[in-house]
C-alpha positions as CSV (number, residue, x, y, z in Angstrom):
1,X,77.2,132.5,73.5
2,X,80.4,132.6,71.1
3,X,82.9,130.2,71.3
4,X,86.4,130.2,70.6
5,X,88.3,127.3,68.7
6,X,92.1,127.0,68.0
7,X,92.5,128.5,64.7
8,X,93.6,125.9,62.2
9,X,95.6,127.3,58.7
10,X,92.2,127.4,56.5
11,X,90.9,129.9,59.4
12,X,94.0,132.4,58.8
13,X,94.5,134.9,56.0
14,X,97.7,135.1,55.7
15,X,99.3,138.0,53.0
16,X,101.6,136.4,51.5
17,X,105.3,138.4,50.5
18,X,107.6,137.4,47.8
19,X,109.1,134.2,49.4
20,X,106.3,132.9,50.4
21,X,105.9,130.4,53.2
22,X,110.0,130.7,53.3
23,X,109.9,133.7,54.9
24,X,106.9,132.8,57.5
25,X,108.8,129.6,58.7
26,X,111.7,131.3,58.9
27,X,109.8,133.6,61.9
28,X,108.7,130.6,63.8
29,X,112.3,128.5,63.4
30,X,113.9,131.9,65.1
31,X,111.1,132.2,67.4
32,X,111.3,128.6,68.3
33,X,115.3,129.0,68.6
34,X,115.2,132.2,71.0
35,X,112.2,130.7,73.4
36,X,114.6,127.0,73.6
37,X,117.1,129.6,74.4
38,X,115.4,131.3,76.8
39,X,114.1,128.2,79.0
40,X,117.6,127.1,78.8
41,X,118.8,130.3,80.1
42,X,115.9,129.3,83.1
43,X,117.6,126.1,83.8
44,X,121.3,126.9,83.8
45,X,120.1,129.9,85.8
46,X,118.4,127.8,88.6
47,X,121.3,125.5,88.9
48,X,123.7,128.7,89.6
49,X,121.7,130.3,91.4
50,X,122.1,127.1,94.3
51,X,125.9,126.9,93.4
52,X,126.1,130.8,94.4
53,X,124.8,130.1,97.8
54,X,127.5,129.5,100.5
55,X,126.9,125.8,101.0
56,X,125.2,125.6,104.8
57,X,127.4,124.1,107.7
58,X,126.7,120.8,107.9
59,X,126.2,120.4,104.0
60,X,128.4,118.3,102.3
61,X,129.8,119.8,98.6
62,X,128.6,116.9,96.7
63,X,124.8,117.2,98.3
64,X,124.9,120.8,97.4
65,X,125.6,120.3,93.9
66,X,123.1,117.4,93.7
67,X,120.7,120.3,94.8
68,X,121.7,122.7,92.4
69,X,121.5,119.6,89.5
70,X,117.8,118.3,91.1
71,X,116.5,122.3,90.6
72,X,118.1,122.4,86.8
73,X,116.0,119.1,86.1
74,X,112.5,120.4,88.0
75,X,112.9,123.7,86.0
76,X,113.9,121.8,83.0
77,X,110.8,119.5,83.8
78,X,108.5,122.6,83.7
79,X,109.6,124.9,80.9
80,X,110.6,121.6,78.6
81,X,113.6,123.1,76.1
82,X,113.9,119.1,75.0
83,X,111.5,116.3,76.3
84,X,110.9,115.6,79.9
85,X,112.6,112.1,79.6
86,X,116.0,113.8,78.0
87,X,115.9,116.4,80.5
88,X,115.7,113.7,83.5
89,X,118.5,111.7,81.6
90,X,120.6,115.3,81.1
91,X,120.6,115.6,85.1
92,X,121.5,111.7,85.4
93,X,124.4,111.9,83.2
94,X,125.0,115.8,85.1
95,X,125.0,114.0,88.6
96,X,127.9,111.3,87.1
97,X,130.1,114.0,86.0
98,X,129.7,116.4,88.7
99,X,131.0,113.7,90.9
100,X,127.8,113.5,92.9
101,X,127.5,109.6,92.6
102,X,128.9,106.9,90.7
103,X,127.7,105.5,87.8
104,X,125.8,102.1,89.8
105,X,124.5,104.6,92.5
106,X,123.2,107.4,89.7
107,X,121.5,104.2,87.7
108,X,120.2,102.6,90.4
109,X,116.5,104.1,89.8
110,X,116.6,102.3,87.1
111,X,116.7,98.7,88.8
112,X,114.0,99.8,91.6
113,X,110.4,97.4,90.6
114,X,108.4,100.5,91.5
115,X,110.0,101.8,88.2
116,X,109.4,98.7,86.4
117,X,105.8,98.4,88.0
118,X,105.4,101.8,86.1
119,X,106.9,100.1,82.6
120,X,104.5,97.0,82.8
121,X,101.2,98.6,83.4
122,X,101.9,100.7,80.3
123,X,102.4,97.8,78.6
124,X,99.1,96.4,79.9
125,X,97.4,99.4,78.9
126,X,99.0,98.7,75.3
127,X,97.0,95.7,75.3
128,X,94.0,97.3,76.5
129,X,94.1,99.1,73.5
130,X,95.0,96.8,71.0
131,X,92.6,94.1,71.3
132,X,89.9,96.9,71.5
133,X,88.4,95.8,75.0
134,X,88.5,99.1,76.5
135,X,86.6,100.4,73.4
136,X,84.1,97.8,74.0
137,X,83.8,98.3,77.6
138,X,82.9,102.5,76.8
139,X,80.3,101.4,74.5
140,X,78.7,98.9,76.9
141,X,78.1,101.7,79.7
142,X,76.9,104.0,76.4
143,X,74.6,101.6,75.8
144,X,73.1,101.2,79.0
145,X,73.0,104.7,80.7
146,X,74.0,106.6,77.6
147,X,70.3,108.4,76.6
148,X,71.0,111.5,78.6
149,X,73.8,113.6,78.4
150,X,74.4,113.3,82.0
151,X,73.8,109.5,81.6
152,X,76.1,109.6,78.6
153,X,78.7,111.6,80.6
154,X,78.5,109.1,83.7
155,X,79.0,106.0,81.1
156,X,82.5,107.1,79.8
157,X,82.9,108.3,83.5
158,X,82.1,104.6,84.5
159,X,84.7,103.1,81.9
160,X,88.0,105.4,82.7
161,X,87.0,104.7,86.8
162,X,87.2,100.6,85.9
163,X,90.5,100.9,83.2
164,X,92.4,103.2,85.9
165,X,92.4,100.2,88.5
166,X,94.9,98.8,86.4
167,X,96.3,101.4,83.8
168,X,98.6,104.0,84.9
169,X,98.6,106.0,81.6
170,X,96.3,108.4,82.0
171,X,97.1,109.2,78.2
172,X,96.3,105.9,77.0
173,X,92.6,105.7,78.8
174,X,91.6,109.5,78.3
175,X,93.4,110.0,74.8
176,X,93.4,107.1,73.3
177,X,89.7,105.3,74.4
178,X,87.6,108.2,76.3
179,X,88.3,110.9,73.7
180,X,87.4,109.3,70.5
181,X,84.3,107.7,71.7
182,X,83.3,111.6,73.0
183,X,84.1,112.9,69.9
184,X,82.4,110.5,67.5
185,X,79.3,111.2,70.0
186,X,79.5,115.0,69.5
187,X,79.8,115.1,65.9
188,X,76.6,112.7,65.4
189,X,75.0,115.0,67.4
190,X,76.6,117.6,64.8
191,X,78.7,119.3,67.7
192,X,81.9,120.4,66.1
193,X,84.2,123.8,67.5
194,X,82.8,127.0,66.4
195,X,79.2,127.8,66.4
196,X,77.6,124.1,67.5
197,X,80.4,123.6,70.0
198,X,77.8,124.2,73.2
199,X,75.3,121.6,71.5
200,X,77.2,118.9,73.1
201,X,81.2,119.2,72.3
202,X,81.6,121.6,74.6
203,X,80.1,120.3,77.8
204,X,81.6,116.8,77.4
205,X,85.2,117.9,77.2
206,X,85.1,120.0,80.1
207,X,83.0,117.5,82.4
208,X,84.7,114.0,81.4
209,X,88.0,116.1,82.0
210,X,86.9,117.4,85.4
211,X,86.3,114.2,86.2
212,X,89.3,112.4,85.1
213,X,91.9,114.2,87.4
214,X,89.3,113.0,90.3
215,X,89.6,109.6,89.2
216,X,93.4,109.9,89.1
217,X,93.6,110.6,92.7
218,X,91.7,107.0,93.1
219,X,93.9,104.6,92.4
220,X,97.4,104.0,92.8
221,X,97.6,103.3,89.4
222,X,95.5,106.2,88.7
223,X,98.2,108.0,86.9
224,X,101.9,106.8,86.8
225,X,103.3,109.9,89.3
226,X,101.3,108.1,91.8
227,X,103.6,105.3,92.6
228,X,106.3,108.2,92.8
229,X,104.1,109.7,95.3
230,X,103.9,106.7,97.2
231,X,107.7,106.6,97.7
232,X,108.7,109.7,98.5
233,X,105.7,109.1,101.4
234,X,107.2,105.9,102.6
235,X,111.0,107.3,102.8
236,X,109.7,110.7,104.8
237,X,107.5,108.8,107.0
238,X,107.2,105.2,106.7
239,X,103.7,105.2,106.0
240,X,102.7,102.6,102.6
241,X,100.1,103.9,100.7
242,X,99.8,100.5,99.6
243,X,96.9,99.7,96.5
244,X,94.3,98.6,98.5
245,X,95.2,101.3,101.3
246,X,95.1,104.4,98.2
247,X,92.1,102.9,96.9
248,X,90.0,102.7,100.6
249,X,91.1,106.2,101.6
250,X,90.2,108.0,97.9
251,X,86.6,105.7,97.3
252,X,84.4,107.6,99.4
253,X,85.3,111.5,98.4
254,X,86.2,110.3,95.0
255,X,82.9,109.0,94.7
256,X,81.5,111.9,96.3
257,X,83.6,114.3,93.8
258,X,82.1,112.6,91.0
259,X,78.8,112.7,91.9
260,X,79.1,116.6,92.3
261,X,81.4,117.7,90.1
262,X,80.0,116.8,86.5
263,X,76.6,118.2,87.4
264,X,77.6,121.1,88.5
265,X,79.2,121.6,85.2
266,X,75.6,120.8,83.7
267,X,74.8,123.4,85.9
268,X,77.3,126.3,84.9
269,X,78.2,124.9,81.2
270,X,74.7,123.2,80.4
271,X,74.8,121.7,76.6
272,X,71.8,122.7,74.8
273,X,71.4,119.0,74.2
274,X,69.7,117.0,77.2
275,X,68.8,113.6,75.5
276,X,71.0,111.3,73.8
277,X,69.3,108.3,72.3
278,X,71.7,108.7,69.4
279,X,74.8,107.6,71.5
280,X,73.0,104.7,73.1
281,X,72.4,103.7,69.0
282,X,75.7,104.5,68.2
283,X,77.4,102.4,70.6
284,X,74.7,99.7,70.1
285,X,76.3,99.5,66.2
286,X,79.7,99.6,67.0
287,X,79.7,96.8,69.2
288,X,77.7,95.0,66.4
289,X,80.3,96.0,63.9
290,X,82.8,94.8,66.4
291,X,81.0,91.2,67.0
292,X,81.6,89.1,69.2
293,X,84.8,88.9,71.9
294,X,87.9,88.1,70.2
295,X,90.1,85.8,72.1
296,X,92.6,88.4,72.7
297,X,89.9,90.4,74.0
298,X,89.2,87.4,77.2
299,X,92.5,86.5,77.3
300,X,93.2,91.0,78.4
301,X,90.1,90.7,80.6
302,X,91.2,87.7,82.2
303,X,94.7,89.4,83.0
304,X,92.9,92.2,84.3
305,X,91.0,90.7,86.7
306,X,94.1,88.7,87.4
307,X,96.4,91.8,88.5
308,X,93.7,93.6,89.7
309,X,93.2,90.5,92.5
310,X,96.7,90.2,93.0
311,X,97.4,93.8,93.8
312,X,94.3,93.6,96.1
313,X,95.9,90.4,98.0
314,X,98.3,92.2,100.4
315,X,95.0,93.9,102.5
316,X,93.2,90.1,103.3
317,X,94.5,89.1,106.8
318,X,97.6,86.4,107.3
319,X,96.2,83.0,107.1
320,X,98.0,79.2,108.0
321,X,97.6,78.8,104.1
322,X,101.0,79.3,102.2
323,X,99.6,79.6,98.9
324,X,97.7,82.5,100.4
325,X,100.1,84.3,102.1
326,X,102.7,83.4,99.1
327,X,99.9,85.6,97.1
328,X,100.0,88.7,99.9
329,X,103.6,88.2,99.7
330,X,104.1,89.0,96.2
331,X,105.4,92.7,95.2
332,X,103.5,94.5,93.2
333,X,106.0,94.3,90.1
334,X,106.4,91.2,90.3
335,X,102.2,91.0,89.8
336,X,102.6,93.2,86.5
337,X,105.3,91.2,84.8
338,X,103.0,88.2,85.8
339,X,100.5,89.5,83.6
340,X,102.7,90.9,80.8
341,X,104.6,87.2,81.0
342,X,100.4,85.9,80.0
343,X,99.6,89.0,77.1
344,X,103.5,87.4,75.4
345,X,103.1,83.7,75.8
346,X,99.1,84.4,74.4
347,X,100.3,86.6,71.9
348,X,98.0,89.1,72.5
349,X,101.0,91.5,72.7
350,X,104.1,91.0,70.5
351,X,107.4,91.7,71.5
352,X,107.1,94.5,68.4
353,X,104.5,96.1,70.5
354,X,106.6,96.2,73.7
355,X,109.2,98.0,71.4
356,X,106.4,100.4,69.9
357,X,105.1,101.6,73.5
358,X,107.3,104.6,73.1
359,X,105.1,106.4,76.1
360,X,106.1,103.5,78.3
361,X,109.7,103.8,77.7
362,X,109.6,107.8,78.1
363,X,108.1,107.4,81.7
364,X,110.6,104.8,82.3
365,X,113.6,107.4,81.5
366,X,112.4,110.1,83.6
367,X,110.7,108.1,86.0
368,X,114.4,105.8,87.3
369,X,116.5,109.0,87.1
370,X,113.8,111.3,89.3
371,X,113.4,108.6,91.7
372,X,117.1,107.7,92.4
373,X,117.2,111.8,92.8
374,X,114.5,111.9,95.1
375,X,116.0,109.5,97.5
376,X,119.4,110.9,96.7
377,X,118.0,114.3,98.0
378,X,116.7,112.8,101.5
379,X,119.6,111.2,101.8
380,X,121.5,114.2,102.5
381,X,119.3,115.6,104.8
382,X,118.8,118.8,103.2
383,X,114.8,118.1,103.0
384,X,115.0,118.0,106.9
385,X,116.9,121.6,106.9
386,X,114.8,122.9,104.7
387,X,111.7,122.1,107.0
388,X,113.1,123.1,110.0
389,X,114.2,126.6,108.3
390,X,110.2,126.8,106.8
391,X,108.9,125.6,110.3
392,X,109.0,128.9,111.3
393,X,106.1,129.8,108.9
394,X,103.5,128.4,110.8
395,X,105.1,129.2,114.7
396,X,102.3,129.2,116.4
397,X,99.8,128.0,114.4
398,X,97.3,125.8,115.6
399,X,97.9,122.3,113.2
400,X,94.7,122.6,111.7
401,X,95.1,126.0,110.4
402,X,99.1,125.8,109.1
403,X,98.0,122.4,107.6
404,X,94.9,124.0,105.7
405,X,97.0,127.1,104.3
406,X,100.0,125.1,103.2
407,X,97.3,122.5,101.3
408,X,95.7,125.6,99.8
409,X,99.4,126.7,98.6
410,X,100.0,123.3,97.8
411,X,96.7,123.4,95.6
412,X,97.4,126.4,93.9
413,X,100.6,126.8,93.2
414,X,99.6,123.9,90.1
415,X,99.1,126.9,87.9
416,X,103.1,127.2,87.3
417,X,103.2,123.5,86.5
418,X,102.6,121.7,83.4
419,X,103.0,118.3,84.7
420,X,101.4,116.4,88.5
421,X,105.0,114.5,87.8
422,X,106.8,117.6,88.3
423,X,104.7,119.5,90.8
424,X,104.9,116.4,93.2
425,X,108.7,116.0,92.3
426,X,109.3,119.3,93.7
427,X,106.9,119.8,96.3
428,X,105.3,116.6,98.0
429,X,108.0,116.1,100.0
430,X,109.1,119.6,101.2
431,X,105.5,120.3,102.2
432,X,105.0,116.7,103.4
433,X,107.5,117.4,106.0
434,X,106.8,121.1,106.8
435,X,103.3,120.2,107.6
436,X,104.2,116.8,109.8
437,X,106.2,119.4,111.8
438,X,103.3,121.7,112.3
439,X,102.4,119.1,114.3
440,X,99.3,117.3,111.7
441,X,99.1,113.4,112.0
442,X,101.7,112.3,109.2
443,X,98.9,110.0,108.1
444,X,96.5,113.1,107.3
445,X,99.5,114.9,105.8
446,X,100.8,112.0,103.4
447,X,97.1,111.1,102.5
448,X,95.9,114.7,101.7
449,X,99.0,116.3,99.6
450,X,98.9,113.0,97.6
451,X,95.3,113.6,96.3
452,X,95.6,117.2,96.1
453,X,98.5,116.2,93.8
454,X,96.1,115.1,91.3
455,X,93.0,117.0,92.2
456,X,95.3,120.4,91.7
457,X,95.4,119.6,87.8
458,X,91.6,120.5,87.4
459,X,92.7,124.3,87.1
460,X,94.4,124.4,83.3
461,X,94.3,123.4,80.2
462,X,98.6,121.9,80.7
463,X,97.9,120.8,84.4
464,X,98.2,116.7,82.9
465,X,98.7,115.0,80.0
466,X,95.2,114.9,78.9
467,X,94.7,118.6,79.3
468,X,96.1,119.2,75.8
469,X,94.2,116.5,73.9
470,X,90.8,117.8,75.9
471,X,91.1,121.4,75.8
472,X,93.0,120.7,71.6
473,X,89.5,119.7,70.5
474,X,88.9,123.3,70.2
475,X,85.0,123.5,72.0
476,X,86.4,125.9,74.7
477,X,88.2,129.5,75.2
478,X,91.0,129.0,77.5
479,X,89.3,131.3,79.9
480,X,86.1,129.1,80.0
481,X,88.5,126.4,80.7
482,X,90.0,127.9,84.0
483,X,86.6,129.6,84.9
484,X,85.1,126.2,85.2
485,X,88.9,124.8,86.8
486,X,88.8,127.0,89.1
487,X,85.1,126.3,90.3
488,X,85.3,122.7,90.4
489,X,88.4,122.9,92.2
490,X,86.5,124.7,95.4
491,X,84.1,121.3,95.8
492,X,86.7,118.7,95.5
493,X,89.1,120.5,97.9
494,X,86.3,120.7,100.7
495,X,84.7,117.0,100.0
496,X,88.6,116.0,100.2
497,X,89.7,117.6,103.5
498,X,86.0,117.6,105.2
499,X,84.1,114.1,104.0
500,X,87.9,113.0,104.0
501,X,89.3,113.6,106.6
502,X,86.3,112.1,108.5
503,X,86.6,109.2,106.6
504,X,89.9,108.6,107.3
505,X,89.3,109.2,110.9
506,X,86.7,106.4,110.7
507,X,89.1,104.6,109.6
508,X,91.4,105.1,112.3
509,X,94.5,106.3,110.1
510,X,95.2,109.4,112.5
């Protein structure tokens, strides 16, 4: 079987003219300057096209035009003329001089600690990197189960399951640690794109992918939209996906999903390589080149465990100790400046690194000005309107069936979005309330849409931020990729909502 890789410059005969190269960058600068026009064009045009509509009795002017502002910075979101981050700070600034809000009430996102929960992680996950313990921690599990592929796959598996109980950046654990310890497996075992790309490559990419949007939907802090998730559950509802609470409810079909999912890949996208002593002997002489643990590297590990205790604390039951219930009591920002207080006063992290984390401080742009928009929106009511308008969908329906069909939509509709931030932005709460007045249990409802939030970004090669750095290796064609999307997404979605929902049951959350 042929496969595909992304063409690089030596792969291209190109005829060259007179000018030269000139002329051919001349073509992709107008290119590039009439497709930034045209996604512009998309998010002036969603903005007018709200302003156009006679605002609805009831509606005030201002929460119209916040409307109009909140579609112009999804769209922008999506189709991405600048950065996400300058596009959430373009609808900030937009909602200040539309005379929407004030300046305090449009930059008040910025002062809530879930946003700065968000900040500090990344921040821990900096450190993670730096000192090298989440390297050594991959090579570990290599070690040990890493003679099979499957075993190999399962060890990487292992070590992004154990970093996402703490690190939100799903970059920073697949990109930056999972992908180059893959990678440098694969070409020992002289996989590289093109011809030798099933050998190995091939299979790895799409499995440890596959399973890294199942281990988003984990953990709170399985990627950082999560949190945002979170809120926009508690303000519809009042229900608090705390972490202990997000981490019960997703163990049993995440586990489940992870048991299935990569062999099944096996299955439909075997490598032609089965055994893999190599890896288990190339992570035995990395560690050995890396020697022993550095002190930076027990000083991250004991911070881990640290946060990871302290964000546990809140689900032990009330005790007549105050230190104890001073520990339950303590928000979760407050635990992850704790620990980024230690990695400074250690020096494990300088404050030059904290400046460095430019990821960090991107996700802390878009993520203050989408959240004070989010609960700007609600504010107004208009989410309310728009569910009683949409109940009419499902008249009728029995709960069961119009909560199914609007999860499938839900699912699905992930194929026009490039980002689980922006998908969930527009959509978890909309749905969320058109499905709690279908009459399903608001538990199942908030529970369900959150983890198809993450599951949904299985289908593409775009759905998350990974996808690109996964599918940019080159091993697979595109349509391999959503082939192989598409069919893991049909076993996740029924151990989710079946295995699930009985778990949840058993629980007693609805």
């Amino acid at each position: 079987m042929e496969i595909d890789k992304l063409p690089s410059p030596s792969d291209v005969a190109v005829e060259q003219e007179p000018d030269g190269g000139a002329h051919v960058l001349q073509e992709i600068e107008e290119e590039s300057t009439r497709t930034r026009l045209l996604k512009w064009a998309a998010v002036f045009a969603s903005a007018l096209g709200v302003l156009l509509v006679p605002v609805p009795a009831g509606v005030t002017p201002q929460s119209w035009r916040l409307l109009a502002i909140f579609a112009a910075t999804i769209v922008g979101s999506i189709v991405r003329p600048v950065a996400s981050g300058a596009v959430v700070l373009l609808g900030v600034t937009a909602i200040m001089l539309a005379g929407v809000m004030t300046p305090g009430e449009a930059l008040r996102g910025y002062a809530d600690p879930i946003v700065w929960l968000v900040l500090a992680a990344f921040f821990i996950s900096r450190g993670m990197i730096k000192t090298g313990l989440g390297r050594r921690i991959a090579l570990l599990f290599v070690r040990a189960i890493g003679r099979r592929t499957l075993g190999l796959t399962y060890a990487l598996v292992a070590t992004d399951t154990l970093l996402a109980t703490l690190i939100p950046s799903v970059g920073a654990r697949s990109g930056g640690i999972i992908f180059p310890v893959a990678m440098s497996i694969s070409e020992t075992y002289d996989s590289r794109p093109g011809k030798t790309a099933r050998r190995l490559g091939a299979f790895l990419t799409v499995a440890l992918y596959q399973s890294e949007v199942i281990i988003c939907a984990m953990f709170l802090t399985g990627q950082a939209s999560n949190i945002l998730i979170a809120k926009f559950a508690k303000e519809v509802t009042g229900i608090e996906l705390t972490y202990a609470r997000w981490m019960i409810a997703a163990i049993v079909p995440g586990l489940l999903s992870l048991a299935v999912v990569p062999p099944l890949i096996y299955k439909l996208f075997p490598p032609e390589i089965k055994r893999t002593p190599a890896a288990a002997e190339f992570a035995a002489a990395e560690l050995r080149q890396m020697g022993k643990t550095s002190r930076g590297e027990r000083v991250m590990l004991a911070v881990f465990v640290l946060v990871a205790l302290l964000w546990m604390a809140p689900a032990l039951p009330a005790t007549g100790l105050a230190a104890l219930n001073y520990v339950r009591g303590l928000h979760y920002a407050v635990v992850a400046m704790v620990g980024i207080a230690v990695l400074l006063v250690s020096r494990v992290l300088e404050w030059e690194d904290v400046l460095a984390e430019r990821g960090a401080w991107d996700v802390f742009i878009w993520y203050g000005g989408l959240v004070r928009m989010a609960e700007a929106l609600g504010e107004t009511g208009l989410t309310k309107r728009f569910a009683e308008s949409a109940a009419g969908f499902t008249a009728g329906w029995q709960w069961g069936a119009a909560l199914a069909v609007l999860l499938l939509i839900y699912f699905y509709a992930h194929y026009g979005f490039a980002s689980i931030t922006a998908h969930a932005t527009a959509m978890y709460t909309p749905f969320l309330v058109v499905t709690i007045a279908a009459g399903a249990p608001p538990a199942l409802a908030v529970l369900s849409l959150a983890y198809f939030s993450n599951l949904d970004a299985s289908l593409t090669h775009y759905g998350t931020t990974p996808a690109p750095i996964w599918f940019g290796a080159g091993y697979v064609k595109q349509r391999t990729w959503w082939w192989l999307g598409l069919v893991a997404s049909v076993p996740n979605i029924l151990i989710w909502t079946i295995v699930g929902f009985a778990w949840w049951k058993l629980l007693g959350w609805w």
